[in-house]
N, C-alpha and C positions, 0 to 999 in steps of 0.2 A: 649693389655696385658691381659693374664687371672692368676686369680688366683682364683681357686677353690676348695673350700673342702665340703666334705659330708659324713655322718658317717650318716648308719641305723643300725636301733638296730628291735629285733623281739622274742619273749621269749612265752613259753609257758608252763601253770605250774600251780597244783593245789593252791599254798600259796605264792610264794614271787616273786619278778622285784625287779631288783634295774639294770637303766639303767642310763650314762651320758655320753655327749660330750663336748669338747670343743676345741677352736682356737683361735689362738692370730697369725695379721699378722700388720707389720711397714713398715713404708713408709721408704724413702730415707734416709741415714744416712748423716751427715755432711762430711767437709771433716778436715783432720787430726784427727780425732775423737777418742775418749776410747770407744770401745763399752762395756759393763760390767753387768755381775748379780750375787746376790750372793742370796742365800737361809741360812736364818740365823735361828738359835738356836728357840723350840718350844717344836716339841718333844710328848709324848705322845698321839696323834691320835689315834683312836678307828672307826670302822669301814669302811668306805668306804672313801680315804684321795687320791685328784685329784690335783694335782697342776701345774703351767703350766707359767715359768718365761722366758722373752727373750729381748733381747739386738740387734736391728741390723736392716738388714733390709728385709722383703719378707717372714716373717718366717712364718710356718704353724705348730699347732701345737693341738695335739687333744689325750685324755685320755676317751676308751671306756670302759665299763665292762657291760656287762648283766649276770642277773642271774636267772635261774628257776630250780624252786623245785617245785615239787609235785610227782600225781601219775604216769602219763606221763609228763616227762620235755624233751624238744624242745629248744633249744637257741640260737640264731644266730647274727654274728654283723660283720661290716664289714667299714673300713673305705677307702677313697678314697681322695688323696692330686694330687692337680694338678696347677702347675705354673711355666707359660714360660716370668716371668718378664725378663728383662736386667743385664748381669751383672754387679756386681758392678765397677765403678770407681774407688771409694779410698781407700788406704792399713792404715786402721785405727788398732790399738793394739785392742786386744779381749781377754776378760778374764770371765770364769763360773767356780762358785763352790757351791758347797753345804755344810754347816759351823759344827762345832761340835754339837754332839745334837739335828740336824734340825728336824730326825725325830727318833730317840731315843725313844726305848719301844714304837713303834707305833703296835696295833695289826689290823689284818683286811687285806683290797686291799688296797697298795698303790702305787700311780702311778706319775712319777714326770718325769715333760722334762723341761731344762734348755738349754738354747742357749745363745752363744753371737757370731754372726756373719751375714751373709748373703745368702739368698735364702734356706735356712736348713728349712730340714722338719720334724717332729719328730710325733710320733706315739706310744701310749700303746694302747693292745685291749687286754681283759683278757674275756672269754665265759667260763662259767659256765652252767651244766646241773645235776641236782642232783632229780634220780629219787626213786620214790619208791615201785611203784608194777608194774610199766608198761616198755614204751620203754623212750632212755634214746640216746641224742642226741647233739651234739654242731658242730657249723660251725663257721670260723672266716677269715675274706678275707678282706687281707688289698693291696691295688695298690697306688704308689707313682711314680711321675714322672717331672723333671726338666728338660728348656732348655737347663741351660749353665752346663758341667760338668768338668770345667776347672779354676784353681786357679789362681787369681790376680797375683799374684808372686810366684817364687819358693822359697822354703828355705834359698841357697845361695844368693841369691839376697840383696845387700846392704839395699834395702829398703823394704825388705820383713817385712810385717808386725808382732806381737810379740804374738803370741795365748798362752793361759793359761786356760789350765783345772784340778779342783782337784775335789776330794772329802773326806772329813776329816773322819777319821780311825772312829769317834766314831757316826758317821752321823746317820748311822741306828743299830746303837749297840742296842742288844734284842728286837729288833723287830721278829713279827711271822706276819706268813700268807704269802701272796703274794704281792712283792715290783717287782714293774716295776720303772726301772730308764735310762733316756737317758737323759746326759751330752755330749753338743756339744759349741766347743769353736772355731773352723775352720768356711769354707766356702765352701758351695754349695751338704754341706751334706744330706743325707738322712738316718735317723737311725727308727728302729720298734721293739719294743718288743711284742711280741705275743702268749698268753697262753690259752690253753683249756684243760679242764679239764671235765669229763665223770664221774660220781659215781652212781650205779645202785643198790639196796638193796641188804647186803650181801657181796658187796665186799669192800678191802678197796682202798683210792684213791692213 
């Protein structure tokens, strides 16, 4: 069995970095099982806000962002999810939400994967290059890839399991900046959000 992930980051810049990864992966789920996560009420975040909750089992999970500024800025980041676990046996109920308020008036980068299921893999990469008298550059390369790409059961199926995904209306009420969010409540998903952003002296972004 593999399961592998790998996120580089590489940034070049007169004054700032701000670089992060991360991964979260679970073993075997029981069986008749509630898989389940819920991201609850908080809110207010200020700068650079990574989170990364999951339910299930095989999950892969990673929140990148680089950032350069100066006179030449250079920024590159790039992640890579790779797992041919088994699939799953049991049709367990699956429920993800994200609750009122969770990140309400958050300003900054903010970046949230939420799962509850099986072999899902999730992904934010946000590359920033903010230059000021020179050249001015961002790269962002993300590859993901799973064995099985076929669900336990179909919908009609008497024992198809009961998937549940929300996100509450006032979740990221007056937030500013850049909000990556990937809500997965199925099985054998692959989801990526992917931003870059170029600002060169002079112009606006």
């Amino acid at each position: 069995m593999v399961r592998r992930f790998a996120a580089s980051l590489s940034a070049f810049g007169a004054g700032l970095l701000i670089a992060g990864a991360a991964v979260a992966q679970t073993g075997d789920e029981n069986e008749d099982s509630v898989d389940s996560v819920t991201i609850n009420g908080g809110g207010q975040s200020a700068g650079r806000t990574a989170v990364n909750a999951a339910a299930g089992n095989n999950n892969q999970q990673a929140n990148v962002a680089v950032i350069a500024l100066g006179g030449t800025a250079i920024a590159s980041g790039s992640i890579t999810q790779v797992t041919d676990a088994p699939a799953a046996t049991t049709q367990s109920s699956k429920s993800a939400s994200i609750s009122d308020d969770a990140f309400a008036g958050s300003t900054g980068m903010v970046a949230v994967n939420v799962t509850a299921g099986s072999n899902n893999q999730q992904a934010n990469l946000a590359v920033l290059g903010i230059g000021i008298e020179g050249r001015v550059m961002t790269d962002a390369l993300l590859s993901q890839s799973r064995a099985s790409t076929s669900p336990i059961g179909g919908s009609g199926e008497a024992n198809a399991p009961e998937i549940a995904t929300s996100i509450s209306p006032g979740a990221f009420a007056g937030s500013n900046g850049l909000v990556q969010v990937s809500l997965v409540g199925g099985e054998r998903n692959s989801s990526a959000n992917i931003f870059a952003l170029t600002v060169a002296e002079g112009t606006n972004p």
